[in-house]
C-alpha positions in Angstrom: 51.8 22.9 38.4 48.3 23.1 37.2 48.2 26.9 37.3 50.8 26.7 34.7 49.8 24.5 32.5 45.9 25.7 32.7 48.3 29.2 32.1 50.0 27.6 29.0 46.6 26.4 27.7 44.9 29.7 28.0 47.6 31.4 26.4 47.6 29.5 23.4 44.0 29.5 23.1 43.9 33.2 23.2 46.9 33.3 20.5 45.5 30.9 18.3 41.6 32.9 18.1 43.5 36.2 18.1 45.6 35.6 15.1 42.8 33.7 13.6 40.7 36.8 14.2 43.6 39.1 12.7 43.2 36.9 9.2 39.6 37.8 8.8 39.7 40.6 6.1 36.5 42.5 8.1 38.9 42.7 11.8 41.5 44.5 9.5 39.6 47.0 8.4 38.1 47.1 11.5 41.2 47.4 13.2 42.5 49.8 11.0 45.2 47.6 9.5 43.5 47.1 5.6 42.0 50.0 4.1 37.8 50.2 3.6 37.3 49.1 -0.4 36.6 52.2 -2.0 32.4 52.4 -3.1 32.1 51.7 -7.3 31.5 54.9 -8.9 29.6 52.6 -11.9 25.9 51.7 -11.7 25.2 48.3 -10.7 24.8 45.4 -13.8 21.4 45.2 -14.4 20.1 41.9 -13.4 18.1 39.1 -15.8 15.1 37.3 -14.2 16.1 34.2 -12.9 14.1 30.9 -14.1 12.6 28.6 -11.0 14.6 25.4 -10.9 13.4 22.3 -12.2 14.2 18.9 -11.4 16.7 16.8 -13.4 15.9 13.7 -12.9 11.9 12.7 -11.2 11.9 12.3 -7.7 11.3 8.1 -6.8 8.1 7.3 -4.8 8.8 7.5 -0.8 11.3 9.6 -0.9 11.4 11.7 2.4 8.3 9.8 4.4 9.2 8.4 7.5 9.1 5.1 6.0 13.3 5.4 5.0 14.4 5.5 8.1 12.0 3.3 10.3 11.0 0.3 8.0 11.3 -2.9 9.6 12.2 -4.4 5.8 15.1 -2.1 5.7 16.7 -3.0 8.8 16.3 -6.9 8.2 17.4 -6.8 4.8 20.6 -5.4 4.9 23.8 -7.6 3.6 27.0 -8.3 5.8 
């Protein structure tokens, strides 16, 4: 009895990964199923510079230090 169900299980494991596999659009055209996208003939878009990100809103004091997680205040303080 456990061979079969240990049979069943396997079976729908593999089933389950192989059709998951199958729905991946690179395993189809792998597999031969979904042709290869044919290659743009055009010349890429040239690209503008991109600007360095810059905080929204300033960053509070302590953020990130070790204090958040281990301060004996925090744990003491907190409301039921």
């Amino acid at each position: 009895m456990n061979f079969l169900l240990g049979l069943v299980a396997g079976a729908l494991i593999a089933a389950i990964a192989t059709i998951a596999a199958a729905r991946d659009p690179g395993v189809q055209t792998a597999l031969g199923l979904r042709p290869a996208a044919p290659l743009p003939m055009t010349a890429p878009a040239p690209t503008r510079p991109e600007k360095p990100c810059v905080a929204a809103t300033p960053v509070p004091p302590g953020v990130g230090s070790p204090d958040m997680l281990l301060s004996r205040r925090r744990f003491w303080s907190v409301a039921p």
